[in-house]
TIDRENKE-859835 format. One record per atom (N, C-alpha, C): residue in one letter; z negated, y negated, x negated. Coordinates in pm, whole numbers, padded with zeros to 5 digits, always signed. Layout:
BEGIN
AZYX...
//
This chain:
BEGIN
X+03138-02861+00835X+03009-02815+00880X+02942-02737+00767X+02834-02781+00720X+02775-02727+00655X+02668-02621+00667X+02669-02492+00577X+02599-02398+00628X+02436-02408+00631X+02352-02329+00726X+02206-02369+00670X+02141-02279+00560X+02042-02347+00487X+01999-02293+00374X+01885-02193+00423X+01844-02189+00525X+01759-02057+00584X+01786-02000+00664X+01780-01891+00698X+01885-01832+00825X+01820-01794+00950X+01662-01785+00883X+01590-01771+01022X+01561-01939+01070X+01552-02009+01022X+01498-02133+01064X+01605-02266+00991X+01707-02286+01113X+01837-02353+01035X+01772-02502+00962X+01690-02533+01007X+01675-02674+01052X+01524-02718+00886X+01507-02533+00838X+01360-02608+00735X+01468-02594+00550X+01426-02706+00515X+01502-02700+00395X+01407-02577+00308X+01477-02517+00191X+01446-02405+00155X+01339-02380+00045X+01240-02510+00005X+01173-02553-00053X+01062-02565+00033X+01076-02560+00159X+00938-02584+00291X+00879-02481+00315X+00750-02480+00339X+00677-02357+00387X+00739-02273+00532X+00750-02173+00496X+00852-02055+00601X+00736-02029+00690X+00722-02026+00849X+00650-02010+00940X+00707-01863+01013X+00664-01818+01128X+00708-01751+01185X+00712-01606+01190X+00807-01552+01082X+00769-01388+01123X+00660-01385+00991X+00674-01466+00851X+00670-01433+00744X+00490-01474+00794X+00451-01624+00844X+00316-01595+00884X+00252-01499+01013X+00302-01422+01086X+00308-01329+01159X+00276-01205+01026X+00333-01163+00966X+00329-01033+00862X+00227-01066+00779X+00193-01208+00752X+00086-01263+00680X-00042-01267+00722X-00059-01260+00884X-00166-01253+00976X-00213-01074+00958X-00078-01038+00988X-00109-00883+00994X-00183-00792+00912X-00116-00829+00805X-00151-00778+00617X-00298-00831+00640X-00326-00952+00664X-00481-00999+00654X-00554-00901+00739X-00501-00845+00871X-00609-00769+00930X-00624-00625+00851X-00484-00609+00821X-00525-00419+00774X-00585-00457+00665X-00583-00538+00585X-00661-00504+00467X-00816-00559+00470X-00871-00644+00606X-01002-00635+00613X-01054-00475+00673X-00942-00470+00770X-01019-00321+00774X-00989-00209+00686X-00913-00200+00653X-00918-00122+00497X-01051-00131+00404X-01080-00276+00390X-01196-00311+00273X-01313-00278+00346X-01308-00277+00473X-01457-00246+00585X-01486-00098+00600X-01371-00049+00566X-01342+00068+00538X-01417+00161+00413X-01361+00111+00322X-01458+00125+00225X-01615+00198+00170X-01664+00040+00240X-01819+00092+00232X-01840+00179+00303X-01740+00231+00410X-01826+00337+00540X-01794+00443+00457X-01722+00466+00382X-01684+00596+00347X-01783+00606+00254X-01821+00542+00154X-01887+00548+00050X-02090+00597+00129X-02068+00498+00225X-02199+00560+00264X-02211+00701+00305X-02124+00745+00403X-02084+00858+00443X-02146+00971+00365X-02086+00908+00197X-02098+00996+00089X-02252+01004+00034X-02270+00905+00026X-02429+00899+00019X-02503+00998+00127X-02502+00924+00218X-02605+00993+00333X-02567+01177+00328X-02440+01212+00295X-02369+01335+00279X-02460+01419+00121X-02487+01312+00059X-02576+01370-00070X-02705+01384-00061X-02781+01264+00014X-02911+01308+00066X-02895+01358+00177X-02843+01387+00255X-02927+01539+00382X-02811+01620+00415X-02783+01679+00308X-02713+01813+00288X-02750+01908+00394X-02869+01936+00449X-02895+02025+00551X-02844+02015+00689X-02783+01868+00729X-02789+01799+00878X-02622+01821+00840X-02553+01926+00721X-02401+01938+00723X-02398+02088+00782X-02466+02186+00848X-02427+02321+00808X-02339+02336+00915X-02356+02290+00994X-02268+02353+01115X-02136+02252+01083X-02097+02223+01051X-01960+02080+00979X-01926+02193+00894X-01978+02243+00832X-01934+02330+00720X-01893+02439+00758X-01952+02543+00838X-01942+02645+00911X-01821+02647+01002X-01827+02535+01055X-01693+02553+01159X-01583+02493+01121X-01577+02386+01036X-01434+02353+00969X-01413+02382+00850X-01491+02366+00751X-01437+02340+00618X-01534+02443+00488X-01514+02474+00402X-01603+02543+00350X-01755+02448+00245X-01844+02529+00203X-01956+02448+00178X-01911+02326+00056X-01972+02205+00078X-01917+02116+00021X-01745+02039+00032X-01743+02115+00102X-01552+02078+00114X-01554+01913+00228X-01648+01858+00277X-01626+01796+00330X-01640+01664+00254X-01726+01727+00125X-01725+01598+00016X-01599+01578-00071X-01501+01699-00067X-01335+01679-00150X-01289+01601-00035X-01293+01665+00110X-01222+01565+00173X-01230+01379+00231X-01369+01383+00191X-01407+01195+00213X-01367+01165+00095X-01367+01246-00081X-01340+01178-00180X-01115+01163-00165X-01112+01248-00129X-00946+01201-00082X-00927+01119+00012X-01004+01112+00123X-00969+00993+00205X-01010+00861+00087X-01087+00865+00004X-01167+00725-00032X-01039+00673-00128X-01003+00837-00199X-00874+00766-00275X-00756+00710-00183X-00718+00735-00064X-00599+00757+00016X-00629+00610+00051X-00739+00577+00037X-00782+00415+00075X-00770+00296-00010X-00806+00330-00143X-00781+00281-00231X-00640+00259-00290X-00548+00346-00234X-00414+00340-00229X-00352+00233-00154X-00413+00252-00030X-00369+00186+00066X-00391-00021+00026X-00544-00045+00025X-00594-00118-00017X-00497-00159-00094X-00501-00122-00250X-00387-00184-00341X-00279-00255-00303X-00177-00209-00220X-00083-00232-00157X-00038-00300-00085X-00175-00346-00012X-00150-00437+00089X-00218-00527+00059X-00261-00533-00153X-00306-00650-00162X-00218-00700-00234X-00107-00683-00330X+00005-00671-00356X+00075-00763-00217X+00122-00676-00133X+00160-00673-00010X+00172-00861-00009X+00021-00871+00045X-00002-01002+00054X-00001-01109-00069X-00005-01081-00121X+00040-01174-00262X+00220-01206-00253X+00298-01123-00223X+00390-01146-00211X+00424-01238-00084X+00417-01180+00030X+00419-01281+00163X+00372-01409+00119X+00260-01472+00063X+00214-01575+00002X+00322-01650-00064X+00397-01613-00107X+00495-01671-00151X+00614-01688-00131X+00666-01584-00003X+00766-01591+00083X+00730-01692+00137X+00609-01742+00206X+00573-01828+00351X+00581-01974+00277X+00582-01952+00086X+00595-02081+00014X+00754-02132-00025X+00806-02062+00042X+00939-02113+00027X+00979-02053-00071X+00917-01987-00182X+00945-01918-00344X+00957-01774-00356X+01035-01705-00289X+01024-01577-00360X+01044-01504-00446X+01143-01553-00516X+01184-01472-00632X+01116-01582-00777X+00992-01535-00790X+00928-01524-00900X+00887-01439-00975X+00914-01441-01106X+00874-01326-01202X+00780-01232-01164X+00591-01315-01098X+00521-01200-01080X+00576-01157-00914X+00686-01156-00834X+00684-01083-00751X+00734-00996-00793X+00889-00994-00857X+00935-00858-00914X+00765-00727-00992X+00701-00838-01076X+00609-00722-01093X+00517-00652-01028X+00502-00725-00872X+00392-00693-00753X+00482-00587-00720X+00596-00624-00672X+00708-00488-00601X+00659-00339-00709X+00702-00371-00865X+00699-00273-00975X+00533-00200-00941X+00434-00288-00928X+00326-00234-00896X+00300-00178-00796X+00345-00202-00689X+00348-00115-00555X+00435-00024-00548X+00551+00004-00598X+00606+00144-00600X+00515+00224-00699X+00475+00186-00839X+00378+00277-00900X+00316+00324-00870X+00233+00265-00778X+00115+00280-00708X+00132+00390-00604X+00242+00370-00522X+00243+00464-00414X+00309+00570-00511X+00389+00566-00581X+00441+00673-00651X+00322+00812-00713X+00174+00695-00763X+00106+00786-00851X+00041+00811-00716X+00034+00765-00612X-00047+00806-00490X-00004+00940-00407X+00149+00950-00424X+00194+01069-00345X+00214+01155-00457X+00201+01159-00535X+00192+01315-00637X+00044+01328-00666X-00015+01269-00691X-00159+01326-00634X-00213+01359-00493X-00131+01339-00365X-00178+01416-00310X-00093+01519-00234X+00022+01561-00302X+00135+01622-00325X+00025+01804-00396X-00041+01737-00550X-00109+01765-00601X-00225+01834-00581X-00291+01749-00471X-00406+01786-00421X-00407+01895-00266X-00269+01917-00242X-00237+01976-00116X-00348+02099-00090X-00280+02161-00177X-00340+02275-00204X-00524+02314-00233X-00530+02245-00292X-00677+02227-00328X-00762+02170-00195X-00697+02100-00102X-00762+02060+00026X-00755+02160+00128X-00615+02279+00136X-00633+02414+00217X-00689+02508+00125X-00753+02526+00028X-00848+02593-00030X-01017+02557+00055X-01043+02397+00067X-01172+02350+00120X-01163+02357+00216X-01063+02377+00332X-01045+02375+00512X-00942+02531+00495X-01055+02604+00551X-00963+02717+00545X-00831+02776+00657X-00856+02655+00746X-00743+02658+00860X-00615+02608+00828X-00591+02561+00695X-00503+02465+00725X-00417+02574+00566X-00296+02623+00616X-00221+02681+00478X-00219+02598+00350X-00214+02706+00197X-00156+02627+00097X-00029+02612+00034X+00011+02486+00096X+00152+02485+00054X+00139+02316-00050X+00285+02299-00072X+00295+02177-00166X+00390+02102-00038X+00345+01982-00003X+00444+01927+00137X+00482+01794+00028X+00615+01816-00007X+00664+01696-00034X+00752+01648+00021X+00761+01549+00069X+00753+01418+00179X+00876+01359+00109X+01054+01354+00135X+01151+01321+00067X+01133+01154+00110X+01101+01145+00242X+01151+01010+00340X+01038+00918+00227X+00895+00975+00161X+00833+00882+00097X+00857+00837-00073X+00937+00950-00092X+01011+00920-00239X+01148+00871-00238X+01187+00850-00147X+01337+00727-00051X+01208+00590-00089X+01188+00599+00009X+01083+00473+00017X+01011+00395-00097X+00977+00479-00212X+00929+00450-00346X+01059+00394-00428X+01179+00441-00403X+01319+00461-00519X+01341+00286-00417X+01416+00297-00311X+01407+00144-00258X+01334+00039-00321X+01183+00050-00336X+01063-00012-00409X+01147-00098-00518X+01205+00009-00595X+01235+00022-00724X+01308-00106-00743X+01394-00019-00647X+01571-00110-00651X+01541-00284-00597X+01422-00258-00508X+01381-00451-00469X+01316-00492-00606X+01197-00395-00663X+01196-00501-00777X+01277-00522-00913X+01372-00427-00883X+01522-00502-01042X+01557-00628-00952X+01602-00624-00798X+01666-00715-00763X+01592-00856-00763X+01449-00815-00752X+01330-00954-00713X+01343-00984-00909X+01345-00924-00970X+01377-00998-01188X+01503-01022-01175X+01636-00952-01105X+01709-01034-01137X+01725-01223-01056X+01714-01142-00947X+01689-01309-00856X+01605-01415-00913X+01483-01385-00990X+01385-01474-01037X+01454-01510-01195X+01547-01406-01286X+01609-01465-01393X+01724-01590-01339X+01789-01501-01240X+01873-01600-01178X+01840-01760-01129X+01740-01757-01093X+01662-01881-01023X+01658-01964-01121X+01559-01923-01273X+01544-01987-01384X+01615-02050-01484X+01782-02000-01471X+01859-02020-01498X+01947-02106-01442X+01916-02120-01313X+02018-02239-01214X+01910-02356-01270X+01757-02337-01298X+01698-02438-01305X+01692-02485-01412X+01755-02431-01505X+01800-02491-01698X+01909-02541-01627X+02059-02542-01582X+02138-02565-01576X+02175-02728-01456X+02058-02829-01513X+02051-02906-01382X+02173-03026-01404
//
């Protein structure tokens, strides 16, 4: 009896397009990152309309945050978005090529490498920025909150993309060896 070459789906040879959870996660990724990108422009207007009628902010200002502080905090959400965004475009570039039967290709190891960077330079800037955001909201203490479970999560990153270069050297090498 011979074993199957896919383990979720015994029956698709391992060269066939992968259905199922991988287009399920592929559906998904497509929605957060339209609303992520829809996302976007609202914030950016936000910022606009926030620059022309500065007067229609006082009571926003008064009761949460100090004057202008509500423009540090849309410019951190806009970055916190742009983070996000990245990632789950990455994200989907990779699934793209799970659902192609191919995953271990050179540029996935470097999509993985790019998405831990990414979140890496994303949580020390706002690791970074902690403080500087309970300076603009005066309710909220200044401390430095670093988040271990999200620098676990980045080091993992890591360790999938040595394993996604070695798997893809590996691959290239079964395929010299025909």
């Amino acid at each position: 009896m011979s074993e199957a070459a896919n383990d979720i789906f015994p029956d698709t040879p391992p060269s066939a397009p992968i259905g199922g959870p991988a287009r399920v996660l592929d559906v998904l990724l497509l929605i957060v990152q339209t609303v992520l990108m829809a996302s976007f422009p609202v914030l950016i207007g936000i910022i606009i309309s926030l620059t022309i009628f500065p007067a229609d902010n006082a009571a926003l200002e008064a009761e949460f945050v100090t004057p202008g502080g509500h423009m540090a905090i849309i410019f951190y959400a806009l970055g916190s978005l742009a983070v996000m965004i990245a990632i789950v475009w990455h994200l989907r570039k990779l699934v793209k090529t799970l659902r192609a039967g191919d995953p271990f290709l050179p540029e996935n190891a470097v999509r993985l490498r790019y998405i831990w960077i990414i979140l890496a330079i994303g949580e020390a800037a706002r690791t970074a920025l902690q403080p500087f955001l309970a300076h603009v909201n005066p309710a909220v203490d200044v401390t430095y909150d670093i988040r271990p479970h999200v620098w676990f999560f980045i080091l993992i990153l890591l360790v999938l993309a040595q394993v996604f270069k070695e798997g893809a050297r590996l691959r290239a090498e079964a395929k010299l060896t025909v």
